[in-house]
C-alpha positions, 0 to 999 in steps of 0.5 A: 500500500503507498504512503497516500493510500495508508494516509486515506486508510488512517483518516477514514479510520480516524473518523469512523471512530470519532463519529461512534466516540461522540455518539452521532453514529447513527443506523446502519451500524457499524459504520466503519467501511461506510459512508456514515450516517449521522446525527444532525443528517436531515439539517445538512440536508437542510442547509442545502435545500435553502440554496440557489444550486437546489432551487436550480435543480430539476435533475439531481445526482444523489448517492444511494447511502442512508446519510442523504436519503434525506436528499433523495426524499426531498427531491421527490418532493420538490419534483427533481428527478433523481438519478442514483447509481446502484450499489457497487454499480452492479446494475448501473444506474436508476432513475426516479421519476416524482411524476411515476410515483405516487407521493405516499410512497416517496419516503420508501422510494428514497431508501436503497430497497425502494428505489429497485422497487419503483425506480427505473434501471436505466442504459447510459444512453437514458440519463438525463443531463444532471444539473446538481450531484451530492455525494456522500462522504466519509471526510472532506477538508475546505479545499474540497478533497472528499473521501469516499468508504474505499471502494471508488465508486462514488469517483467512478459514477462521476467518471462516467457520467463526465464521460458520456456528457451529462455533466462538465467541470461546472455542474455543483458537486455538494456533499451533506457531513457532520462538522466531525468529518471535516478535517485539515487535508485530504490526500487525493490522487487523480481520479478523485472528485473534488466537492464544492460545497460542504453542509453540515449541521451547523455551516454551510461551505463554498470551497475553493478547490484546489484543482479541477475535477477528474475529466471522465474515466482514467483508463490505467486505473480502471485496468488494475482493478479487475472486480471493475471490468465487470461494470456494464456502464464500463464495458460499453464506454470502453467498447465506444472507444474502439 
């Protein structure tokens, strides 16, 4: 393991069990190897809502992890589509739609198991152009660094979509944290997207990045990594290239 990686491992740890010291963890537990959920979630989530990138919105990128299911549950409401990846990517993407599902059903069409049952699986040929991604985190600094749970996938969805056009550098990344999981650096390489705006509990944040964000899919990476090559989205983008 290289010097970056174990510094990732280290944070990631770090807070893992910080978040359970303090007793803000909150369900699923235990929390370490996710992305974890907290409490204060919904007044993150809160803070987002009130902003213009929200307002903005009619098609919102929301990561599938309990944290900002509160996210996912009031796009519905506000009548944004939602765009979400399936976890690990096994079955791509979906796509709820507040137009196909009836608004009872809203706050269960937001959890993981909900939006097999009334979303929509779609090809990459279907996701609409994305005006706003939040993605959840397990740490960020104020530059923007984010770390994800380790797996990459969170980098790898934006990847593709960067890749097949439906979002650019200047489509807002945000991502709702407890005030606990902000830390003074995030070590990054490459392929790692980068924040723009963080919403925790109590502050709301416009980083100044300090670089752009990853421009689609880096190949080399994706070649070392066999449990990838599976990934249907990446099957395709790569037979495009050919």
């Amino acid at each position: 393991m290289d010097r970056i990686k174990r510094d990732k491992l280290r944070i990631r740890e770090y807070i893992w069990r910080i978040l359970e010291e303090k007793g803000v963890a909150k369900f699923p537990k235990p929390i370490y190897g996710r992305i974890p959920n907290f409490i204060g979630a919904e007044k993150a989530a809160e803070k987002l809502f009130q902003t213009r990138i929200w307002f903005n919105a009619s098609v919102v990128k929301v990561n599938p992890d309990s944290p900002q299911k509160p996210v996912r549950y009031r796009a519905l409401l506000d009548g944004k589509i939602v765009v979400s990846a399936t976890p690990k990517l096994r079955k791509g993407f979906v796509i709820l739609d507040p137009n196909v599902i009836p608004p009872r059903l809203y706050s269960y069409a937001s959890t993981i198991n909900g939006f097999f049952k009334y979303g929509k699986i779609i090809k990459l040929t279907e996701i609409p152009t994305i005006d706003l991604v939040v993605t959840g985190s397990v740490a960020v600094d104020l530059e923007g660094r984010r770390l994800g749970k380790g797996g990459g996938y969170g980098d790898l969805e934006y990847g593709i979509l960067r890749e097949i056009g439906v979002v650019d550098e200047n489509t807002p990344v945000a991502t709702t944290v407890h005030d606990l999981q902000i830390v003074d650096y995030v070590p990054v390489e490459k392929h790692d997207l980068l924040i723009d705006y963080i919403f925790t509990p109590t502050r709301a944040y416009e980083v100044q990045k300090s670089r752009l964000k990853p421009r689609g899919i880096y190949w080399d990476i994706i070649g070392d990594r066999k449990e990838l090559n599976v990934v249907r989205e990446l099957l395709e983008l790569k037979e495009r290239k050919r």
